[in-house]
N, C-alpha and C positions, 0 to 999 in steps of 0.2 A: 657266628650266627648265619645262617645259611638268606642268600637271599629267592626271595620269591619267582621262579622264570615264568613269564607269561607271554604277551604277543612276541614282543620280539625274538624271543630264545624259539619261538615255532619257526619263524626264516631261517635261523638260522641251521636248520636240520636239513639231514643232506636227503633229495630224497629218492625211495623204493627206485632200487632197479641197479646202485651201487656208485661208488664215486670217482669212478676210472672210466675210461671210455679207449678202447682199443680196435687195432683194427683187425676186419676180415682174416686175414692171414695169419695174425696170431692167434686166435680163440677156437681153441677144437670143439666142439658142438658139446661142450658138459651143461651149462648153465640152458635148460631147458627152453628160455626165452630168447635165447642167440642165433641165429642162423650158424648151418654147418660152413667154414671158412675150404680157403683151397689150402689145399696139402703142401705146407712150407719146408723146409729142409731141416736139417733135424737140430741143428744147433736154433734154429727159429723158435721149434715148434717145442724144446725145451723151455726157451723162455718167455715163449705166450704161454704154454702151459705153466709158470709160475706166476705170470701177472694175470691171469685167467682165477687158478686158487686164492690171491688174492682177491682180485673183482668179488667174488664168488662170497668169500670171506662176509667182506664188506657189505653186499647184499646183506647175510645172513645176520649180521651185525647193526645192522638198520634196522630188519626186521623185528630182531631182539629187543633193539631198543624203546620199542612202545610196545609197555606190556597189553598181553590179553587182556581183552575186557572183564574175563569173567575174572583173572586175578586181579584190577582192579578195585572191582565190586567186593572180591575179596576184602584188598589193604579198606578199605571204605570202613567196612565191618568192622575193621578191629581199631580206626582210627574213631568209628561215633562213641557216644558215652551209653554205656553198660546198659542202662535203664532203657536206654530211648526203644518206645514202640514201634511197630515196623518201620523197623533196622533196612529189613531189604527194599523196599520202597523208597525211603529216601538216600540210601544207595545207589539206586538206581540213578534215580533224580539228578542227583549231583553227578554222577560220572556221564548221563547226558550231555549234558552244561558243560563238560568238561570235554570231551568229543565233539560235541559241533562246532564246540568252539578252538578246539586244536592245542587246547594246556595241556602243557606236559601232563601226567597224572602221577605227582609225586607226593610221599609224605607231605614235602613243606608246602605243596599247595593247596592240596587235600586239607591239612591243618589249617590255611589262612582263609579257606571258606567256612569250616567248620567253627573257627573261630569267631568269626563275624556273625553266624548263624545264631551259636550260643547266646552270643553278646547283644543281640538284635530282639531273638524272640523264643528264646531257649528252646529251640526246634520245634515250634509252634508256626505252622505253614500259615495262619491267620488267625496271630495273637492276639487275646484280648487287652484293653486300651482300660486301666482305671480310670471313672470319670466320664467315660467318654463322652454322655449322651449330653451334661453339665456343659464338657469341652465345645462340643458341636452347637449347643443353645447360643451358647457365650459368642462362637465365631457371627453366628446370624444376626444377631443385633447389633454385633459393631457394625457389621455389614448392612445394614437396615438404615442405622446411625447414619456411616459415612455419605447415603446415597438419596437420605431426607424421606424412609419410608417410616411413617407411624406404630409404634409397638401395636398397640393394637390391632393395625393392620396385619401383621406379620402374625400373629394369636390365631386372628382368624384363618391366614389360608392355612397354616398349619392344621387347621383344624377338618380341613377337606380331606373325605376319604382317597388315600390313596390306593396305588392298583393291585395290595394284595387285601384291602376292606380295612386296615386298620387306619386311623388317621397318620398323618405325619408329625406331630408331635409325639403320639405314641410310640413311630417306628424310631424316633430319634431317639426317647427316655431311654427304651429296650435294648438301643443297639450296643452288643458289649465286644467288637474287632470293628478295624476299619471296613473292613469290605460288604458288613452291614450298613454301616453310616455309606459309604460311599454309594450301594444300590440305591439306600433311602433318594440323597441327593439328585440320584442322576432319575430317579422318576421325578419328583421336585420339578427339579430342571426343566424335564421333559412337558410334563404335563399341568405346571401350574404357572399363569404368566409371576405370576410375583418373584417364583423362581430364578425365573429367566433374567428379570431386574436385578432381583441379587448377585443373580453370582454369572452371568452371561451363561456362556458354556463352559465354562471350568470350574468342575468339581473344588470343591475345597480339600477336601482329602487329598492329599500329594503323593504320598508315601502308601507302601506297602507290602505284602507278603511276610516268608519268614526273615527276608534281608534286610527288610525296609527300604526297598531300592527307590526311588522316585520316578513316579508313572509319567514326568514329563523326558526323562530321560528315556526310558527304556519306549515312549516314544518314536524317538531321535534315532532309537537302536536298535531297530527288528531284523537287521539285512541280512543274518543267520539265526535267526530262533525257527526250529527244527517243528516247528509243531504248526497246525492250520489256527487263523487268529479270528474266527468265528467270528467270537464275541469280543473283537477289538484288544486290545492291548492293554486297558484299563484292569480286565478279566483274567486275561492271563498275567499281573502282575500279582494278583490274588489269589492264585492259587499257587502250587506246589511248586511243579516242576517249571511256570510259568517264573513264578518268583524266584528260584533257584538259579534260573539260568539266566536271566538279567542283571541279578545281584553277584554272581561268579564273574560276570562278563563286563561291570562294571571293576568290580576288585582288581583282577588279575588280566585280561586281555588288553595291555597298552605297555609298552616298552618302559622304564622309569629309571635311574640313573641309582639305585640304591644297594648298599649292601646289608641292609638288617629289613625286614617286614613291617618292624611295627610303623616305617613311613608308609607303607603301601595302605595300613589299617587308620595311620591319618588321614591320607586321601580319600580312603571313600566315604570319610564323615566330612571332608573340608572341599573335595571337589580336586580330580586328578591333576598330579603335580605341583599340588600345595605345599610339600615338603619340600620340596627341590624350590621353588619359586619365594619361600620362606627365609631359605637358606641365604638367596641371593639378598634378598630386603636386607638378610643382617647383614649382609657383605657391604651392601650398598651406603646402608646407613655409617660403617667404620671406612667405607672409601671416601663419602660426602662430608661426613661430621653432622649429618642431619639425624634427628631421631626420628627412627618407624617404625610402626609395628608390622609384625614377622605374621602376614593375615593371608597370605599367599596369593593375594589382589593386587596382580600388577599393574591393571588401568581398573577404572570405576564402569562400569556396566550403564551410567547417563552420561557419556559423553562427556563430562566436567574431568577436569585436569585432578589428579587425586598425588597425595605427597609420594608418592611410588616415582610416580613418573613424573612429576616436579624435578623432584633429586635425582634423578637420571638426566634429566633434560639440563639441570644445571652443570652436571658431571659431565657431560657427552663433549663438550670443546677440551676438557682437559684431555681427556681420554683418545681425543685425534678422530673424534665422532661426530656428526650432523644431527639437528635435534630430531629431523627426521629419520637418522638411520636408527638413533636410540629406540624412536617411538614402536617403527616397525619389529625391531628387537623384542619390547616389552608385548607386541602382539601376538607374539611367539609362546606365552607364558599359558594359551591352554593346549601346546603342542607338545609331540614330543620334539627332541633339539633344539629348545629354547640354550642351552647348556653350550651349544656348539657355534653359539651366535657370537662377535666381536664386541658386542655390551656385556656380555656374561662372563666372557674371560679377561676383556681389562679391567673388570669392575672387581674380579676375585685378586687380579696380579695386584691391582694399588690397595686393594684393602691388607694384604698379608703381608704387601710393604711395610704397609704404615704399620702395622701388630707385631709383626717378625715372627708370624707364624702360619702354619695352615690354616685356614679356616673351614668346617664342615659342608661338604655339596647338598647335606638335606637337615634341616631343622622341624623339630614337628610345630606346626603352626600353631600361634598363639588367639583361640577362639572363642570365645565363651557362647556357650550353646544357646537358644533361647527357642520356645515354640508352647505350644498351649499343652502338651502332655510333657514337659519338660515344669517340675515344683522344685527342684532344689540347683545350687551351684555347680554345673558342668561345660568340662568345655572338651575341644578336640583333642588334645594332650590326654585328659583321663581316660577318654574312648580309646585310643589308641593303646595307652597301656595297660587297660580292661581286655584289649583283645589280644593284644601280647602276651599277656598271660595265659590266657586261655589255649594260645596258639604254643606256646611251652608244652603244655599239659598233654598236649596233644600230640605235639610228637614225642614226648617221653611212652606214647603205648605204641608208638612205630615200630616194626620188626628192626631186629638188629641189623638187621642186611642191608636197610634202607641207611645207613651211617653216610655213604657217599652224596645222599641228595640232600643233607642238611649244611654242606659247603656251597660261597657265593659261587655262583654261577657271572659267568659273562654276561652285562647291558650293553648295546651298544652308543 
C-alpha cells in the first residue's frame, strides 16, 4: 500500500542545479550555468569530464523529476470521476494546492485529496447541508438558552431586515450550504447587537468548502496560500480553490510516520497525528496495565490532568523518566517527533515485552463523531475507511506507469 509523501518527502529532495559540487578545474564549460574552468591536464580533464556528465546527469534528473505542470493537469484529468463538470477547473484548483504547497504531485496524493473531496462533498465546492436552516435555528437557541436571552427576544431581532432586504430569519430558513448561513451570521453579527451577545465574533459555522476544512484552522494557516485574501480567510474557505488548498494543506503537508494512507484520512477527521498518538495510548495502556481509550488526546485541552497522562506520569519512574520529562514528551503529541521522544520508545520496548510482540506505530483512533448535521452512528474509523476506499478507486484509473508511486516512500 503505498504511503502518502507530503512535507517531509519535499526536504528531502535534492535541489535544481545537481548534487555534486566540483571544482573549477575539473568542469569544462558544458553545463551552461558553470563558469569556463582553467585548462587541466589531460588525465584531469578526462575525469572532470566524467564527473561533470554525471553532475549534468543529475541536473537533468532532478529536473525530470517534478513533472510538467501541464502533465500533471494531465494525470488530474484522468484521476477525477468521469461525470465531474469542469474537469479542467478543478484541475487546476488542486494542482495549485499542490504547487504552492511543494506535494510531490503523484497518483497516491492526487488520489488522497480526491478522496477526501469525494468523501466530503462529492465535488461540490459549496455543498448543500440537509436541514440546515432547522440546524442553524436549533444552534441559536441553545445559544439564547445558555446566555439567559428570552425566545421571544431572539423572534424578534430575527425579524429585522437584514442588509440584502430580507429578514434574518428568512435568510436562515432559505440557506441550503454553509457559506450562505455563514454570510447570514456574519451580517447577524455585524449589525444586530443581540447578534453580538450571542455568539461574540465567532461565526458558528466552523467548517467549510468542498474539504470541509475548519476555518479556525486554515486561520492559523495562510503563510503560503497563493491567492490575495480580500475578503479574509472565512471567504476563501468557501470557495473553490480557497478550499482546496487549505483542505490539501491540511491532509498532506506535515511529515507523519505511516505506511498505509487511510491513517493520514484519520487524521484529517481526528486532528494530525491521531493515529500515531493512538497507537501509542494502546501501547501505553499494555505497558501500564491501565485501560484507555485510543482517542489520540494526549493531554486534555483545560489543563486538568486526563488518564493519558495519568498513566504516563505513573509509568515515567519505571521507565527511568521524570514526571516532568514524561509531561513535556506527551506535549509533543500535536508534533511531528513525538515518536523520537524517550517516553515513546520505552513505553513501546515494555509494552512488546510484556505481549512478546510488535506492536503497531499507528492505530486509527477510536471516535465517535457527533455535531448537529451529523443524524446517525459514525465515528473516525468509518471516515477513514469511507476514504480509503475511495482512494483505491482512484488509483485503480492511474496510468500504468504511475506503478512505482504506489510504494511506501521514506518518513523521517
Amino acid at each position: 500500500m503505498a504511503a502518502i509523501v507530503a512535507g517531509a518527502a519535499r526536504a528531502s529532495r535534492v535541489p535544481q542545479g545537481g548534487a555534486m559540487e566540483h571544482s573549477a578545474a575539473q568542469i569544462p564549460a558544458i553545463c551552461p550555468e558553470r563558469p569556463a574552468p582553467r585548462r587541466p591536464g589531460a588525465r584531469l580533464r578526462m575525469l572532470g569530464l566524467a564527473l561533470l556528465l554525471a553532475g549534468c546527469a543529475a541536473d537533468e534528473s532532478q529536473r525530470d523529476a517534478w513533472p510538467r505542470p501541464q502533465d500533471s493537469r494531465a494525470l488530474l484529468q484522468q484521476l477525477l470521476p468521469a461525470n465531474l463538470a469542469d474537469r479542467t477547473g478543478w484541475a487546476t484548483d488542486i494542482y495549485a494546492a499542490f504547487s504552492a504547497l511543494q506535494i510531490p504531485p503523484t497518483p497516491a496524493n492526487f488520489c488522497a485529496a480526491l478522496g477526501v473531496i469525494e468523501q466530503e462533498s462529492s465535488f461540490q465546492a459549496d455543498p448543500a447541508v440537509p436541514n440546515l436552516g432547522a440546524i442553524a435555528r436549533k444552534e441559536i437557541d441553545e445559544r439564547a438558552g445558555r446566555v439567559g436571552v428570552p425566545s421571544l427576544l431572539v423572534s424578534a431581532a430575527l425579524q429585522i431586515p437584514s442588509s440584502d432586504g430580507r429578514s434574518y430569519a428568512e435568510r436562515i430558513d432559505k440557506a441550503r450550504t454553509e457559506r450562505q448561513l455563514s454570510e447570514t451570521f456574519e451580517d447577524l453579527i455585524e449589525r444586530v447587537p443581540l447578534g453580538q451577545r450571542l455568539f461574540g465574533k465567532l461565526n458558528p459555522v466552523r467548517t467549510g468548502g468542498p474539504m470541509q476544512v475548519s476555518v479556525a484552522w486554515a486561520e492559523a494557516n495562510t503563510q503560503r496560500y497563493p491567492y490575495p485574501l480580500d475578503g479574509g480567510v472565512r471567504q476563501a474557505v468557501f470557495s473553490r480553490r480557497g478550499g482546496l488548498f487549505f483542505g490539501i494543506a491540511h491532509l498532506l503537508d506535515y511529515a507523519a510516520p505511516y505506511d498505509r494512507p487511510i491513517y493520514r484520512f484519520a487524521d484529517f477527521n481526528a486532528g494530525r497525528w491521531a493515529s500515531r498518538n493512538a497507537a501509542f495510548q494502546q501501547a501505553l495502556s499494555k505497558a501500564s496495565g491501565i485501560p484507555l481509550d485510543t482517542d489520540g488526546d494526549l493531554l486534555r485541552g483545560d489543563g486538568q490532568r486526563g488518564a493519558t497522562e495519568a498513566a504516563a506520569l505513573s509509568l515515567a519512574p519505571r521507565l527511568g523518566l521524570s514526571e516532568s520529562e514524561a509531561h513535556r514528551a506527551l506535549e509533543q503529541g500535536g508534533e511531528p517527533g513525538f515518536e523520537r521522544s524517550a517516553l515513546y520508545q520505552k513505553v513501546f520496548e515494555r509494552a512488546e515485552r510484556n505481549e512478546g510482540r510488535a506492536l503497531p506505530r499507528a492505530v486509527l483512533p477510536d471516535i465517535a463523531l457527533a455535531g448537529p448535521k451529523i443524524s446517525r452512528p459514525l465515528s473516525t474509523k468509518w471516515f477513514a475507511e469511507r476514504v480509503q476506499q475511495r482512494w483505491q478507486r482512484c488509483m485503480a484509473r492511474a496510468p500504468a506507469g504511475a506503478a512505482a508511486s504506489r510504494t511506501p516512500s521514506p518518513e523521517p
